[in-house]
Structures are given as C-alpha cells and as structure tokens.
PLY file of the C-alpha trace (Angstrom):
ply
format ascii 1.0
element vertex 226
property float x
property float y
property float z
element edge 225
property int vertex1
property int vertex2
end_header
44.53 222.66 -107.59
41.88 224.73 -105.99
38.94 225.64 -107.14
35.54 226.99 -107.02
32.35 225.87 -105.45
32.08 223.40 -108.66
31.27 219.95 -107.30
28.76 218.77 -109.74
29.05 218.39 -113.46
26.00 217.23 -115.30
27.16 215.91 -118.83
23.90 216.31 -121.16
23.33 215.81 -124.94
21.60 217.95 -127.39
20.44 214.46 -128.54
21.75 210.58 -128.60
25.20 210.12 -129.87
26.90 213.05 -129.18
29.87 212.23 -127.66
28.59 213.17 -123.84
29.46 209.67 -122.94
33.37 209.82 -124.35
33.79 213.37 -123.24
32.48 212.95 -119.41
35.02 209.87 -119.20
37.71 212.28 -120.65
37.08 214.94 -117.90
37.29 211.92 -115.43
40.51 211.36 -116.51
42.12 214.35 -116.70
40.16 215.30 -112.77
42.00 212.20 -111.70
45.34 213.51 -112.97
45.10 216.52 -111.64
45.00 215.22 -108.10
41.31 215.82 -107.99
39.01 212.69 -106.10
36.30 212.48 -108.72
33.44 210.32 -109.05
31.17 209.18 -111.53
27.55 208.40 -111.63
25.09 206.76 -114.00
21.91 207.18 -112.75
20.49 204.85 -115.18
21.55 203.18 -118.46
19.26 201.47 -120.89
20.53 199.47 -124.26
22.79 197.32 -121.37
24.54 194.18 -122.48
23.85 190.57 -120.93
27.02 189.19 -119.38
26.91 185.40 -117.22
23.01 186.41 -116.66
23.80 189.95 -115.67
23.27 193.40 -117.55
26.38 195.25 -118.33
26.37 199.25 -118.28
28.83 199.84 -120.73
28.50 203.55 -120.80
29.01 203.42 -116.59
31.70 201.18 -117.03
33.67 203.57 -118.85
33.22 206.10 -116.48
34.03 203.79 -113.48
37.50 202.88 -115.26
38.04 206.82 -116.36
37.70 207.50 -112.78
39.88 204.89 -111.26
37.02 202.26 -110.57
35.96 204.39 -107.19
33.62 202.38 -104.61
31.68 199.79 -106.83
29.98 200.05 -110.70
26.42 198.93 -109.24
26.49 202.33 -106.97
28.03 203.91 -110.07
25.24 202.94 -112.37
22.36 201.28 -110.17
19.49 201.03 -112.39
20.45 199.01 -115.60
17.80 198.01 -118.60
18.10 196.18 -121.49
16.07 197.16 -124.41
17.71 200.40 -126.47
15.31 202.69 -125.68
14.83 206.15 -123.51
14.98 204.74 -119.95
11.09 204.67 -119.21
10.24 202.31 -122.14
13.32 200.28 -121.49
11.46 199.98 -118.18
8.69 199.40 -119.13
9.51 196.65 -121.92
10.41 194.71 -118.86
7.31 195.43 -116.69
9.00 197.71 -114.51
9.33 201.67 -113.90
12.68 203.52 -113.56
12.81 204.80 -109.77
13.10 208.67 -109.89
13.68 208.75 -105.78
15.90 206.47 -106.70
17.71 208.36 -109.31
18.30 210.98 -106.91
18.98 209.38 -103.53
21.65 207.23 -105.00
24.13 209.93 -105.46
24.17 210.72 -102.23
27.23 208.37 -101.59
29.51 210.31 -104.20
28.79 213.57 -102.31
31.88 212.65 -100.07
34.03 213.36 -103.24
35.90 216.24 -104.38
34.34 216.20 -108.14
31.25 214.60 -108.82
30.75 213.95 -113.26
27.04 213.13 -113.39
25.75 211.44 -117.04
22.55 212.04 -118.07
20.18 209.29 -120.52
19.70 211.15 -123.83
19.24 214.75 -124.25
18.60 217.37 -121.97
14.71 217.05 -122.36
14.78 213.45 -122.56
12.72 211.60 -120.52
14.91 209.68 -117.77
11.82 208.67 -115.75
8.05 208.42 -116.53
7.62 212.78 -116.65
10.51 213.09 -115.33
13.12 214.59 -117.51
16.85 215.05 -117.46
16.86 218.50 -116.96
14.95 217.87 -113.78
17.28 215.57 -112.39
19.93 218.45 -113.14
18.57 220.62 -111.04
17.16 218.12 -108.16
21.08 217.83 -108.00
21.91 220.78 -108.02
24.42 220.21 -110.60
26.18 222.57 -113.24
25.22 220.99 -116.70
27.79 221.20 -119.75
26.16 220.55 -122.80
27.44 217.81 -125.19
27.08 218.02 -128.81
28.28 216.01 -132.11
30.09 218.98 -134.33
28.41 218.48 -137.80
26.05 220.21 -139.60
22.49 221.16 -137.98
24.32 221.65 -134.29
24.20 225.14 -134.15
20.31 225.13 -134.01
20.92 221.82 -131.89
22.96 223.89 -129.29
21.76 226.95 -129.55
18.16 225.23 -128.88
18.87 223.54 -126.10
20.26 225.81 -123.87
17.74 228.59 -124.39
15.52 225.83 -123.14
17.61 225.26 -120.38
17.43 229.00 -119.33
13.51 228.79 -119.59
13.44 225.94 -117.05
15.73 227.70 -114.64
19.17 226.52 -115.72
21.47 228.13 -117.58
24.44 225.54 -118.55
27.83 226.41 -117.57
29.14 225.46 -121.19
29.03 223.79 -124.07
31.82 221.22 -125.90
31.99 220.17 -129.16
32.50 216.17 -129.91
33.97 215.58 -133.33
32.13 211.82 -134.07
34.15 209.54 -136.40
32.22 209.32 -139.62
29.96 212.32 -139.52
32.93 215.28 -139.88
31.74 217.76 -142.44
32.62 220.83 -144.03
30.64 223.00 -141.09
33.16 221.86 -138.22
35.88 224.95 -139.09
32.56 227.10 -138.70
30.39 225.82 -135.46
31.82 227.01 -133.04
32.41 230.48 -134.18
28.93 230.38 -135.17
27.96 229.51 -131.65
29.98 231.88 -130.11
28.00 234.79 -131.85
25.11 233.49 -131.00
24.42 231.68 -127.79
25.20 233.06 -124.57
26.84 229.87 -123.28
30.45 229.81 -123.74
31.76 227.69 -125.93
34.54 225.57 -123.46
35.96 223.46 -126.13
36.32 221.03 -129.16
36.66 217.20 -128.52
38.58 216.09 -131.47
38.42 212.28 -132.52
40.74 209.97 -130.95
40.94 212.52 -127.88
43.05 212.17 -125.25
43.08 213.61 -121.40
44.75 216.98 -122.34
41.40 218.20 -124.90
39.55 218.77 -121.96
42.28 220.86 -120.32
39.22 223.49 -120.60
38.31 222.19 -117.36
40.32 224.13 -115.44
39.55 227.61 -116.40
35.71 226.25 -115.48
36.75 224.89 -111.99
38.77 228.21 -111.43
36.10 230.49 -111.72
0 1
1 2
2 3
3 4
4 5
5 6
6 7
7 8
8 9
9 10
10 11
11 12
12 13
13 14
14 15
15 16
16 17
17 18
18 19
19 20
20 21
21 22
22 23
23 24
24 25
25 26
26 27
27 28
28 29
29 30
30 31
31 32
32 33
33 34
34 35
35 36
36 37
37 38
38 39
39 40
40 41
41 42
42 43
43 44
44 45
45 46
46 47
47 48
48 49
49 50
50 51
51 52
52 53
53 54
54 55
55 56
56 57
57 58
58 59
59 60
60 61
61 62
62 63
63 64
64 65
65 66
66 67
67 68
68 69
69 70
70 71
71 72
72 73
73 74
74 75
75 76
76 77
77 78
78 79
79 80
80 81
81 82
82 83
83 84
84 85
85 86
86 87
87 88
88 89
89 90
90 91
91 92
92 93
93 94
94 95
95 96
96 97
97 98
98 99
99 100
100 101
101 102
102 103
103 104
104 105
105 106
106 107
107 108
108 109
109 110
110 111
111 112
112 113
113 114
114 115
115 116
116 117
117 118
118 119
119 120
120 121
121 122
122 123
123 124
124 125
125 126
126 127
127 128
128 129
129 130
130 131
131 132
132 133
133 134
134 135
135 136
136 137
137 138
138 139
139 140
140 141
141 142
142 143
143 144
144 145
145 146
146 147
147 148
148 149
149 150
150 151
151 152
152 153
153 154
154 155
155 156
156 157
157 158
158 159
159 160
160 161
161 162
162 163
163 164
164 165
165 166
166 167
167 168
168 169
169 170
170 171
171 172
172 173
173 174
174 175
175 176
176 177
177 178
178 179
179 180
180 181
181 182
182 183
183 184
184 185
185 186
186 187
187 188
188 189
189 190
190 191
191 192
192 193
193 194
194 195
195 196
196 197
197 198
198 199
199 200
200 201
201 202
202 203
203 204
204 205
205 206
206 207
207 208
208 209
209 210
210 211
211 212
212 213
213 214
214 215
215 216
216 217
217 218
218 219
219 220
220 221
221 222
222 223
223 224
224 225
C-alpha cells in the first residue's frame, strides 16, 4: 500500500477510559495486515501489575502483541509505575520522577519503521511528566494525533473541547474515532457523531463498535492515503 508522509500516529483520549488503548491496538492490527511494518510505543504506563517482582504494562503489552511483538516490550513501554494514577504522581508515590528526555529519546529506535502508533497516558492535556503534558509530547514527536473518545452522552462537548484546544496549542488532530465502551451505550450514540460532524472541524474517521475487530478501523486507509 502506499501512502502519505504519515509515519506517526499519536492515539490520545478526551479523558481515561475511552477506548484509545483498544482502538490503537486495533489499528496495529489491521497496519500489520496490510503489509505495513508498524510499531508501537508506550512511553510510559502507570496502574502496572506486579508479575515474579516485575511491573507488567498491560496496556503496552497489548500493543506489543497487536503489532507482532516487534524488538522487545521494555523498549515498547520503558518507563512502568505502579500506583493508578496520572504518570507524575505514580512517580512520585514511589520517590521518583517520570523522565521527559526520556519519553522522547526512546522512540527514536521505532523511527526505522514504516508506521509508528504512539499511546499517550490520559487525555490530551494530561500531565505525562511533571509540566509536561501529552499534547507536548505530540508535538516534540512530531506526530499526527487521532483523538479517542467513549461514544455516550457528554462526548460531543468532550470532543469538540479537546480539539479546539489542540488547535490553540498548535495542533490540529488529524481525526477523531468513536469507541463504543461495554456498559455505558446510551440513547445519544445514533446521534454523536452527526452531531460532531456539524460541529467540529476534525473529521470524524470512524465508530469503534464493541467487540471490534481489525476491519472497524479500515478508516485508516483513506487517512494514510491522503
């Protein structure tokens, strides 16, 4: 497949829980199928799991697997913290500070890659390092961000929000996707997107519906095409 000058996708949330997570491995998976060498990276995950004395990045891990487990999950996801907080006070609840050269030196090894998916900690504008915030590291990476959010009610101001934000900062996201979440469908989901459409100046790319699979984010390659 060829496509544009697209080699960065920054998966951000209007907020936590939106689906960013499920949808960025979905894209993984159906880059990989379509002969595309994609990688994945985590810059950092906090609420990790404690496995034989190490943490566990299960967000990273399902990227690593969506992607076909590419190099190794530490360079994947390779600052990890356990408390289930924003990144900085997971940090800090264990004496430390996240590294923000860190953050953005450690992709460096992906840039090799045809497709680079990128998830973010949080929302757009939430705090991924002490004042540093996930927008930033967006744009340090020169990455095109597609915003994630859960379809239910209260998303159109969620969306609509959030990416005038973005385009006050200097970004202006490349799309947005809808994530139906299991147990919080409601009445407003036949209207959202519509809604959106009229407006928000951010196209609207698609609608993850629950229990997904490889061909809902088929969306992808109008985006890569240009």
């Amino acid at each position: 497949m060829s496509h544009r000058k697209l080699t960065a996708l920054f998966f951000a949330g209007t907020d936590t829980g939106a689906g960013k997570t499920y949808t960025a491995a979905l894209a993984a998976r159906w880059l990989r199928a379509s002969g595309i060498w994609v990688a994945v990276y985590k810059p950092v995950e906090s609420g990790c799991r404690t496995e034989n004395g190490k943490l566990v990045p299960d967000d990273a891990s399902l990227l690593w697997e969506a992607a076909g487990r590419p190099k190794t999950l530490d360079q994947v996801c390779p600052q990890r913290f356990a408390a289930p907080l924003s990144p900085p006070q997971a940090a800090a609840a264990e004496r430390k500070s996240v590294d923000a050269g860190l953050l953005r030196s450690a992709v460096e090894p992906w840039r090799e890659f045809d497709m680079l998916i990128i998830e973010g900690a949080g929302g757009l504008f939430s705090p991924i390092a002490d004042n540093y915030l996930n927008i930033e590291l967006a744009r340090d990476l020169n990455a095109d961000v597609i915003v994630v959010a859960a379809n239910r009610l209260g998303v159109i101001h969620q969306v609509i929000a959030t990416c005038t934000a973005a385009s006050h900062h200097g970004i202006q996201p490349v799309g947005i996707v809808l994530c139906n979440v299991a147990g919080e469908l409601d009445v407003s989901v036949e209207s959202n997107a519509d809604q959106i459409s009229n407006l928000c100046s951010t196209p609207i790319l698609g609608t993850i519906p629950h229990g997904a699979t490889q061909s809902d984010v088929g969306f992808l390659e109008k985006l890569l095409r240009g």
